[in-house]
N, C-alpha and C positions, 0 to 999 in steps of 0.2 A: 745138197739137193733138197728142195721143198715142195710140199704135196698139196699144200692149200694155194686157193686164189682168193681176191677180195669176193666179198660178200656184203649183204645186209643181214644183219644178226639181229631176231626178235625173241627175246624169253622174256613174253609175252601172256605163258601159262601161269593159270592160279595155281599156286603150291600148295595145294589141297590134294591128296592121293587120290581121288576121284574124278579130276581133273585131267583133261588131256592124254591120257593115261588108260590102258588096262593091265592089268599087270600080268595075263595071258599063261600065267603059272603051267597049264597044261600042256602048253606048245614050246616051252622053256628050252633053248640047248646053251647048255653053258658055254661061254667063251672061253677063249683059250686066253693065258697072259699074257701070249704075246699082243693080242688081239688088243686088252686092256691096257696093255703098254702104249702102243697105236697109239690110241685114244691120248692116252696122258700127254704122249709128245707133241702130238700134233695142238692140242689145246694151250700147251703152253707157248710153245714155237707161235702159234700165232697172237695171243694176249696178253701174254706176260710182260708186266710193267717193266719188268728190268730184264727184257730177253737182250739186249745188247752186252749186257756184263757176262751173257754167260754161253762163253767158245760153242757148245755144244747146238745152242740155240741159231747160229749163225748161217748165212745164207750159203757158204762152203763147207758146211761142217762135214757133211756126208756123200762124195764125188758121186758115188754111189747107191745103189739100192742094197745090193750086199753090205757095203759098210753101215747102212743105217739098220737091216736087222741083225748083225754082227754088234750093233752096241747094244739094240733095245737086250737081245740074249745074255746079253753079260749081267743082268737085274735078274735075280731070282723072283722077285717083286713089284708092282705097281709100284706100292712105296719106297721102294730102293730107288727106285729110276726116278719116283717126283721129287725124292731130296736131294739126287744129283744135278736136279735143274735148277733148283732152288737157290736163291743168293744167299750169303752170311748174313746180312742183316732185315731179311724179310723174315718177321715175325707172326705174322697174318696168313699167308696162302696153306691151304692143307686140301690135299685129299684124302675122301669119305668113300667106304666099298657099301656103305647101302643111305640113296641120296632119298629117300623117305627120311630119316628121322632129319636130315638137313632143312627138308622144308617143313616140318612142324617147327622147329627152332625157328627159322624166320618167320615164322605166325603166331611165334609169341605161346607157342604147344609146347611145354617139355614136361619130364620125368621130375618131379617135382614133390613135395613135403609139405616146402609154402614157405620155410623158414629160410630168409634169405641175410646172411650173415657175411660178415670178412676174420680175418682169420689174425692174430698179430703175433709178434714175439716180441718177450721184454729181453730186453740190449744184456741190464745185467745180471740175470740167470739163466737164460734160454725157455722160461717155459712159455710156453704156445698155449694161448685162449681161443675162441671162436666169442664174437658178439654179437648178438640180433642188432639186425637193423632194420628190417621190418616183417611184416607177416602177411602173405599174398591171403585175399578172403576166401572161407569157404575148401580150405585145404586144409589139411593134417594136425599142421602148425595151428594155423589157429582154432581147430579142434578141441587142441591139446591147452591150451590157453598159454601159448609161448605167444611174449612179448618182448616189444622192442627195450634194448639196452640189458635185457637178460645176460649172463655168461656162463659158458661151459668151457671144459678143459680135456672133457675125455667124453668115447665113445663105446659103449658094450661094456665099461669098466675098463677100460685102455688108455692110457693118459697120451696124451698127444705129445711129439716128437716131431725132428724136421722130417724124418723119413717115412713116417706112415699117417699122415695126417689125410693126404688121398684117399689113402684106403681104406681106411676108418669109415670115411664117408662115402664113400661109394654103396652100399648098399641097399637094396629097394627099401627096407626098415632097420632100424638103428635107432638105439639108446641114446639121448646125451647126460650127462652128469652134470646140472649145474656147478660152479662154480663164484667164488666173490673176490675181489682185491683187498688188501688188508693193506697200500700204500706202499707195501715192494713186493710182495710173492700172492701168486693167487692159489689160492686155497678149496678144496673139494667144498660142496655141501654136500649133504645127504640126499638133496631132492633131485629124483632123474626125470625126463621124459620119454617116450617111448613114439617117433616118428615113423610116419609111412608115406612112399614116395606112390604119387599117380598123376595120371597125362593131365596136365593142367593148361588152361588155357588165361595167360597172366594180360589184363587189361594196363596197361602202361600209365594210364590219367592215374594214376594213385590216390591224389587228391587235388581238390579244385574248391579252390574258396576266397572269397572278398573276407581280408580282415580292413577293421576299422579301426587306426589311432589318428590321434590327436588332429580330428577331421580329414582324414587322409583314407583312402579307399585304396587298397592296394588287393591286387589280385595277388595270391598265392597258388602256381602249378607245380605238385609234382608230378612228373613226370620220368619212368623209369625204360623207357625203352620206344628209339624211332621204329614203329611196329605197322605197316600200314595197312592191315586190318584194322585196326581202330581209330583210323583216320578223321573217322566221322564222331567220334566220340573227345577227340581232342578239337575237331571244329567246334562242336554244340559247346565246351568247357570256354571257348573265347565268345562265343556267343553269348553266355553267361556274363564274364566278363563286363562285355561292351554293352550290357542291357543296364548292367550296376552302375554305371560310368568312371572304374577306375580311374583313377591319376598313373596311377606307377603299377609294376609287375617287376614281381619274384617267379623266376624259372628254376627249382629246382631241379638240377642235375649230376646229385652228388654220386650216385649208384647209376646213371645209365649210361651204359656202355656202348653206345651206339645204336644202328641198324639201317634202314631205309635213307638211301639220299634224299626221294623225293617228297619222305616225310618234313625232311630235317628242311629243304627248301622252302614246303610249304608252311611250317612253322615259323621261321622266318619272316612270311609275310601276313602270318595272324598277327605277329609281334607289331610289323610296321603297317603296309598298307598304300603309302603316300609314294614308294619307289617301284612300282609295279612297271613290267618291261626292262627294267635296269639290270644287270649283273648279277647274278646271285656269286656265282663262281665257274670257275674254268678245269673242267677235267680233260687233265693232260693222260693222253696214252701213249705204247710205242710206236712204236716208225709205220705201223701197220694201218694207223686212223688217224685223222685229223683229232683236233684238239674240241671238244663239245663245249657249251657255252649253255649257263643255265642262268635263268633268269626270275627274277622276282613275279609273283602270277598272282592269279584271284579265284581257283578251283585246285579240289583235293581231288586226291584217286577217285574218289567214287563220283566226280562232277558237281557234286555242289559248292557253293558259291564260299568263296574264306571269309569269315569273318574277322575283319582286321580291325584294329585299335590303334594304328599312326601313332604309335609311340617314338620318343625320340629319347627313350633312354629305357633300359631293362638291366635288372637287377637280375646275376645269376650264379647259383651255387655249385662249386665242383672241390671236387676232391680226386687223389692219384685214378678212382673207379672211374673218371667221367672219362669216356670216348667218341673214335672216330666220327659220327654223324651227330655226336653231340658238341665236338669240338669244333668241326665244319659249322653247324650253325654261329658258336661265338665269331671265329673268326670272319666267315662271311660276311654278318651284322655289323662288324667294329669298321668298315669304311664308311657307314651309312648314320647309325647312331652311337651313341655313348652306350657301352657294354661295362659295368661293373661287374669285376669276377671276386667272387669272394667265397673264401676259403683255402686249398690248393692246389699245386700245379696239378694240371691231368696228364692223361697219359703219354699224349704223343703218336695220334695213329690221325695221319691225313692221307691216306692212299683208300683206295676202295674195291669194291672184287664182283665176282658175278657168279653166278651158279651155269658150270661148262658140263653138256652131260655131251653122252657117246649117241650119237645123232648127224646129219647130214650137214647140219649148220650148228650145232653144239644146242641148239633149243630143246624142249622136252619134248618137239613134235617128231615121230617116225624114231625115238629110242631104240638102241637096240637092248630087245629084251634079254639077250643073255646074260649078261651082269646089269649092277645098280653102283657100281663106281661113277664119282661127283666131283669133280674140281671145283675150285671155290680159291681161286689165286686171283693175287693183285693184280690188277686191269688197268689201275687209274691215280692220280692223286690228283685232290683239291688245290687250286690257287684262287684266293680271294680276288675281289677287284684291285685291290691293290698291289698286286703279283706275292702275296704273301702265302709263304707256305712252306715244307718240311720243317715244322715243330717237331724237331723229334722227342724234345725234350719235355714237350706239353709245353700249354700255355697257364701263366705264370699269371695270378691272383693280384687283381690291385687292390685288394685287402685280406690278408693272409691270414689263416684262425685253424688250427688244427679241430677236427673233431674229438673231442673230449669222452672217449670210448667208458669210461666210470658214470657220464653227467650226459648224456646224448641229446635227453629232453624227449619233449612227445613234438611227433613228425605235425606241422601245420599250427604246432602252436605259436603266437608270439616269443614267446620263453625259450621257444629252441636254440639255444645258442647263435646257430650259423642265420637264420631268420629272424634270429633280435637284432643280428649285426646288422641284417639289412633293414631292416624296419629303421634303427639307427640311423641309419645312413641315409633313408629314405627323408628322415624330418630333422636331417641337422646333427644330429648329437653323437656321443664317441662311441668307438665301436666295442662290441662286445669282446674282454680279453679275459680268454678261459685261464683257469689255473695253471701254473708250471706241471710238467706232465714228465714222468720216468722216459728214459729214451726206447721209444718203440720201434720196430720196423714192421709193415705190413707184409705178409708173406702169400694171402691169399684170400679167396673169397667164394660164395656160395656160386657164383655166375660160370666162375673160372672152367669149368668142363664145358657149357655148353656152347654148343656148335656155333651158334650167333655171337659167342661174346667178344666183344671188342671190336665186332665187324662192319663196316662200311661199305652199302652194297647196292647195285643198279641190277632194277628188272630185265632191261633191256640194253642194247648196243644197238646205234643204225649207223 
């Protein structure tokens, strides 16, 4: 038995707490779980990328209204009952009991220090580092005067382990202890620092700049996050650009983990320009929606005009950190122009999700205020024009260079390893081949908690 009909679905609201919204605290009656259970099934039951795999979701599941709240009863919890919906190998869907801090994280607002690092362990001892990889401005971090390629190994005086390296970090302020590599074991230093986490709001252009060799004008973006509040600040960065008259472009996106589809689309066609109206990519849903179709444009969220550069080739950096709407952009681009990926395979997240709240049509309009429980599951996945699509395994580097966690280099300069390869490559000559390196495995990273990371996500559904 099922309780929803089709619809037009608009979430549509700024994700600003001010927004659409009062939060009406006075008049508050709290819900019941069963109430919140509700919510949960019916949101999934109707969106879920993979409700076909799962018996419960099914269009006979429940003959009944007694047997449907005879199952929801049997969940002590919201969260009991959304992991029972949930597939084996969906890694992405979560529900959130309070969808405020949900939308600071996609506005690019979080609990934050500044010091954004990944975390590794060496193969033959086991001990666990943390290394800077960069330092958001105007935060904690770089207060403190922590810099990229720095290392530490312990937190409060606690050396790090597989098992408490979370927890180490979790708290609003926290010690680290530098540390150095001596060529097999890393070693304390004496010098700590002392961070403190506050709401930050992280700008994604990181850096934007025309370097100039050997008469060659190459634009260098990094870019750490499809954010689209700052939509307008990654158009005026190609504006730049195309004022310079680049030849070529480096998109750095070794560290972003995704975000906004229709960022990621519109970036796309700052890159290019010349296939406007064409394909960008085709998101596939369940049986519930037809299949959407997204296309190459010439306006960002906020309506001004794309400054596009008609390139026919783009140089771009990724590493295991790079995701879902950063992965969509490579593969979208690779039926239209030449894509150099250079570095390592990414992650492997081509599905995408939406923000489901407890509401008439699932929008943030007419909430009910008695709870602030968020679904935020898979809706959707990308298929390029080419019908290409579940990478699960990431997509795989046409020129492969591990980053050199001892030698990292400074972010934008020529000499950075991973941007000399491509400067290389840009004028001919061989690529940069870092040192042989100890066997590491990456275990984690500064992003990894927050609620955006790795997420690939549409405002709206029609």
């Amino acid at each position: 038995m099922k309780f929803l009909k089709t619809f037009a679905l608009f979430l549509s609201c700024s994700f600003l707490f001010t927004s659409c919204f009062e939060d009406q605290d006075d008049v508050r009656v709290a819900a019941s779980i069963q109430e919140i259970q509700d919510f949960v099934y019916r949101g999934m039951d109707y969106f879920y990328l993979y409700k076909s795999e799962v018996p419960e979701l099914a269009e006979n599941a429940f003959p009944d209204d007694s047997n449907y709240q005879a199952y929801l009863n049997s969940f002590a919890t919201p969260e009991a009952l959304f992991d029972d919906l949930v597939v084996e190998q969906d890694r992405f869907s979560f529900l959130i009991s309070d969808y405020r801090a949900l939308e600071n994280a996609l506005n690019g607002i979080t609990l934050n220090n500044g010091m954004e690092f990944g975390l590794v362990q060496l193969q033959d001892n086991g001990q666990i580092f943390g290394y800077v990889r960069y330092v958001i401005p105007n935060s904690s971090a770089a207060q403190q005067g922590v810099e990229r390629g720095m290392l530490f190994n312990r937190v409060d005086g606690t050396t790090f382990t597989e098992n408490n390296f979370n927890d180490l970090l979790s708290p609003t302020s926290y010690t680290i202890g530098l540390a150095e590599y001596d060529g097999e074991n890393i070693n304390n230093l004496e010098e700590t620092i002392t961070l403190t986490k506050q709401e930050i709001t992280e700008n994604p252009v990181y850096i934007s700049k025309v370097i100039e060799e050997q008469n060659q004008k190459i634009g260098y973006l990094m870019y750490n996050g499809f954010t689209s509040t700052f939509d307008d600040e990654l158009n005026a960065a190609f504006a730049d650009f195309k004022s310079s008259g680049i030849t070529d472009l480096v998109v750095d996106l070794r560290y972003n983990s995704g975000g906004n589809i229709e960022t990621s689309n519109d970036l796309a066609s700052m890159i290019t320009g010349q296939f406007q109206g064409e394909l960008f990519s085709t998101q596939v849903y369940n049986e519930n929606f037809d299949d959407v179709e997204r296309f190459f444009n010439n306006k960002i969220s906020s309506g001004a005009t794309i400054n596009s550069l008609n390139l026919n080739r783009v140089y771009v950096l990724t590493t295991g950190s790079t995701a879902s709407a950063s992965e969509l952009l490579i593969s979208s681009l690779m039926p239209y122009i030449e894509v150099i990926q250079i570095g390592t395979s990414t992650t492997g997240k081509f599905q995408g999700s939406t923000t489901l709240y407890d509401s008439p049509d699932f929008s943030r309009n007419n909430v009910n205020i008695g709870h602030r429980y968020a679904l935020q599951p898979l809706i959707l996945k990308s298929v390029n024009a080419n019908g290409f699509t579940d990478y699960i395994d990431g997509l795989s580097p046409d020129v492969e260079q591990q980053e050199d966690y001892f030698n990292l280099g400074t972010l934008g300069d020529p000499e950075e390893p991973l941007l000399q390869t491509a400067i290389n490559q840009i004028n001919g000559g061989r690529p940069f081949i870092p040192s042989p390196e100890q066997d590491f495995i990456s275990i984690g990273e500064s992003k990894m908690n927050n609620l955006n990371y790795q997420r690939m996500y549409v405002e709206e559904i029609k």
